[in-house]
N, C-alpha and C positions, 0 to 999 in steps of 0.2 A: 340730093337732099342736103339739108342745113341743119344743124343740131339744135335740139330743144334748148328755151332757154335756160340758163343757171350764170348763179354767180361765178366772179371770177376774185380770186385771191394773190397775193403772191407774198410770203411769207418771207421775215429779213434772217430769220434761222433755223434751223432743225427744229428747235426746241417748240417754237410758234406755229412750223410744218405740223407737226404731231399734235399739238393743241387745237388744230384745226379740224385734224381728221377726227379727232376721239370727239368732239364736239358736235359734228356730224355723221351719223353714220353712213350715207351715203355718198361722202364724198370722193371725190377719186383725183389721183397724181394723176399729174403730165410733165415730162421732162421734157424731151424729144419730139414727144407726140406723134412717132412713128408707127406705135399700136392704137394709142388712147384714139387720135385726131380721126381714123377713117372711122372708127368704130359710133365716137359722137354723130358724126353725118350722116351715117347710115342709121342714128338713134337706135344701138344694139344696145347703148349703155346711155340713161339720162338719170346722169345726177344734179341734185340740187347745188352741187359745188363744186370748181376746178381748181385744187390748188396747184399751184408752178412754184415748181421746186427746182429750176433748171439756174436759179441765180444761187444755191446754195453753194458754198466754197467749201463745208465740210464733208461733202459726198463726191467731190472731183480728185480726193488724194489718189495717189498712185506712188507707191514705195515698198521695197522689199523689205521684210521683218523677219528678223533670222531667215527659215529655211521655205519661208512662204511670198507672196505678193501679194499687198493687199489693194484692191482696187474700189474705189468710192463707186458708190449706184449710176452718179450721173460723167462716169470716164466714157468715150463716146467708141463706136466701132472703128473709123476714121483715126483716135487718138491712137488703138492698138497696131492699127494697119499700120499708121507712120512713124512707129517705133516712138512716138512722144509717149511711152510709159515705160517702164523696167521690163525687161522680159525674164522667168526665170523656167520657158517650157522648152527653150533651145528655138524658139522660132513658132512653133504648134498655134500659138494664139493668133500670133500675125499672120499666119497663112488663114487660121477660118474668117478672121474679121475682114481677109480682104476679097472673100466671095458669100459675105455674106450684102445680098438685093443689090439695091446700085447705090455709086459714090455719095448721091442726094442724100439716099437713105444713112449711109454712112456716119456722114456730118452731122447729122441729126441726132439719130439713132442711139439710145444709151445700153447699158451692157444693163443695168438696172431693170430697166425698162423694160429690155426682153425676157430676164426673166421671170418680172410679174408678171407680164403679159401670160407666161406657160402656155403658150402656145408649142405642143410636141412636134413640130414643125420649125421653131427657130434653133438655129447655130446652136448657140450658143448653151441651151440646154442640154442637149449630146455630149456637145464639146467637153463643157465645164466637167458634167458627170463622168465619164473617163479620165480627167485629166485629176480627178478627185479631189473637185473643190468643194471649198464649203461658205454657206453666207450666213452673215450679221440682217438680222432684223432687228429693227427699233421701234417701241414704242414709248409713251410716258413712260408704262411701267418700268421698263428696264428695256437689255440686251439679252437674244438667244440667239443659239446658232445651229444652223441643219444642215448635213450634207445636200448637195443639189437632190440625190434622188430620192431624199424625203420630203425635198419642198414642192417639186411638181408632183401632185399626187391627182391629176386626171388631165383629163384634155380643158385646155384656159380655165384649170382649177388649178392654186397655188395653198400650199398650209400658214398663207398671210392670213393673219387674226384683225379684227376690226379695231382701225388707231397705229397700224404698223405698218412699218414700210422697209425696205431691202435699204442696206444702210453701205453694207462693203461685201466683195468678194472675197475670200479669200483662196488664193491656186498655189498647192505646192511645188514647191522646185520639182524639176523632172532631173530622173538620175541620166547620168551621161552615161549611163549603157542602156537606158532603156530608148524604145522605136515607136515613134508616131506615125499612125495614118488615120488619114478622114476624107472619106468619099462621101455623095449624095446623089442622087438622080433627080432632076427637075425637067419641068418640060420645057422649059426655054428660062435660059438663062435672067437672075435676077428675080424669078418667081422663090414662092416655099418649096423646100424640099415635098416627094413623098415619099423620099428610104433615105437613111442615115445610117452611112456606118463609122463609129471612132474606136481608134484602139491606143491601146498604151501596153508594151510588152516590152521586158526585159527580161532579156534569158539569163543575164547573169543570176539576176534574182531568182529565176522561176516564178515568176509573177505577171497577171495582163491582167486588165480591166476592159472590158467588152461594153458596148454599148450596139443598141439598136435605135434609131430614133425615127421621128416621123410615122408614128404610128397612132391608132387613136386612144392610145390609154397613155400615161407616164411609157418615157421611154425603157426599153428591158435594159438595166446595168447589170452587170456578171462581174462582180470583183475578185472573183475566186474562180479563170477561166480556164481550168485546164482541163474541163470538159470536152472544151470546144477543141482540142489539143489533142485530142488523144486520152485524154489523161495526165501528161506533162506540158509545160512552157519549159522549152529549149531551141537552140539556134535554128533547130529547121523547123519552126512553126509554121511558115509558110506550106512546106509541104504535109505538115500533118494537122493541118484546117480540116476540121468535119463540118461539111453542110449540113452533113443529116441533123447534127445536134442544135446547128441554129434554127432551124427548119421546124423543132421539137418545141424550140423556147415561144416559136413565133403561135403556133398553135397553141400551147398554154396562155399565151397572153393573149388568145381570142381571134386572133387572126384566122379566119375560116378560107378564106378564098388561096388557094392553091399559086396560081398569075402575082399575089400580092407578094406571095410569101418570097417567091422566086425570083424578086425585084430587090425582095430587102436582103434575101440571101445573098445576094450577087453584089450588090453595092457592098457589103459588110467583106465581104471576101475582096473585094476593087480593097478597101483600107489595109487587109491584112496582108495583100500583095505590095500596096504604098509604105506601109513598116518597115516591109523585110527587104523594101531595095537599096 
């Protein structure tokens, strides 16, 4: 199929971006067009306007600010992969960015992008939410800012207001004694996940942030996991992982089918084994 028609825009700044969307309300960003472009053609989305916001230069920055990194909407997966940006996760960002779909998608593909899309299936949603970042939206009115897991709040529902748009990422330094893993299971390589596990644990701190993703609600974040621990975060977390308690979160968040649970259990456990090696 071929998308309905609509106009096309391409605005010369942010400020013109945003005077466009608030002007209509139906209109919708394309950057990349790695979400937007299949969803046009398959007319799951026909809007009366496409604005391209992929020539903006004020949403490509990528620089560390004090103890964070802040990255513009349209830094691409590809930019993270090839180290063309600051890292300040120890490596964590450049390793999901360089399995997330394929190199095509890559080039393309913006970090922005995926996370309006909120799709609980992309990377970068998971990712971000354990590595506990937070993002700038923009509109005329002004600037606010939400942690990831109060912006995805359902499946390809995002808490973007009508006239706004993801403006920068922001990801804090990871401490050098804390451990990163992130696993996923897919059916063949380059598709969407449908389990996601990411961890972030330091035992110096006694601290981990838990994520589940790829599920059909917002993904489960656990910032306070020593549940899942026993009770404590300490050096041998690996061996004192409790499935039963991920198993418990997965059923509260709806997950009824037993086979599902046991997929996501298991990937999440693959991450908390990829931590502790």
């Amino acid at each position: 199929m071929k998308p309905a028609p609509f106009f096309y825009e391409r605005p010369r700044d942010l400020n013109a971006a945003l005077a466009m969307l608030a002007a209509n309300g139906s209109a919708k960003i394309i950057a990349g067009g790695q979400s937007l472009g299949p969803m046009l053609n398959l007319r799951l989305v026909q809007p009366e306007l496409v604005v391209d916001i992929s020539g903006l230069a004020d949403l490509k920055r990528a620089e560390i600010c004090g103890d964070e990194l802040v990255l513009g909407a349209l830094v691409t997966h590809a930019d993270i992969e090839d180290g063309r940006t600051p890292d300040v996760t120890c490596g964590a960002m450049r390793g999901v960015a360089a399995n997330i779909a394929y190199r095509a998608v890559r080039n393309r593909g913006t970090i922005g992008g995926s996370l309006s899309h909120a799709d609980p299936a992309a990377d970068w949603v998971s990712a971000l939410a354990a590595l506990g970042a937070r993002l700038t939206l923009r509109s005329l009115a002004g600037a606010r800012t939400l942690a990831i897991e109060a912006f995805v709040v359902g499946a390809l529902e995002s808490a973007l207001q009508a006239g706004e748009i993801v403006e920068a990422i922001h990801v804090p330094a990871r401490a050098g004694s804390a451990h990163w893993g992130y696993a996923k299971s897919c059916r063949k390589t380059g598709e969407f996940a449908h389990a996601i596990g990411a961890v972030l644990v330091d035992p110096a701190a006694a601290t981990a942030r838990i994520v589940i993703g790829a599920i059909d609600t917002p993904p489960i974040v656990v910032t306070d996991a020593g549940e899942l621990f026993g009770g404590r975060v300490a050096a041998d977390y690996k061996q004192r992982f409790d499935a039963r308690v991920a198993d418990i979160l997965l059923v509260k968040a709806g997950i009824g089918d037993a086979v599902q649970r046991h997929i996501h259990v298991s990937v999440l456990k693959r991450a908390v084994h990829e931590a502790a090696a």
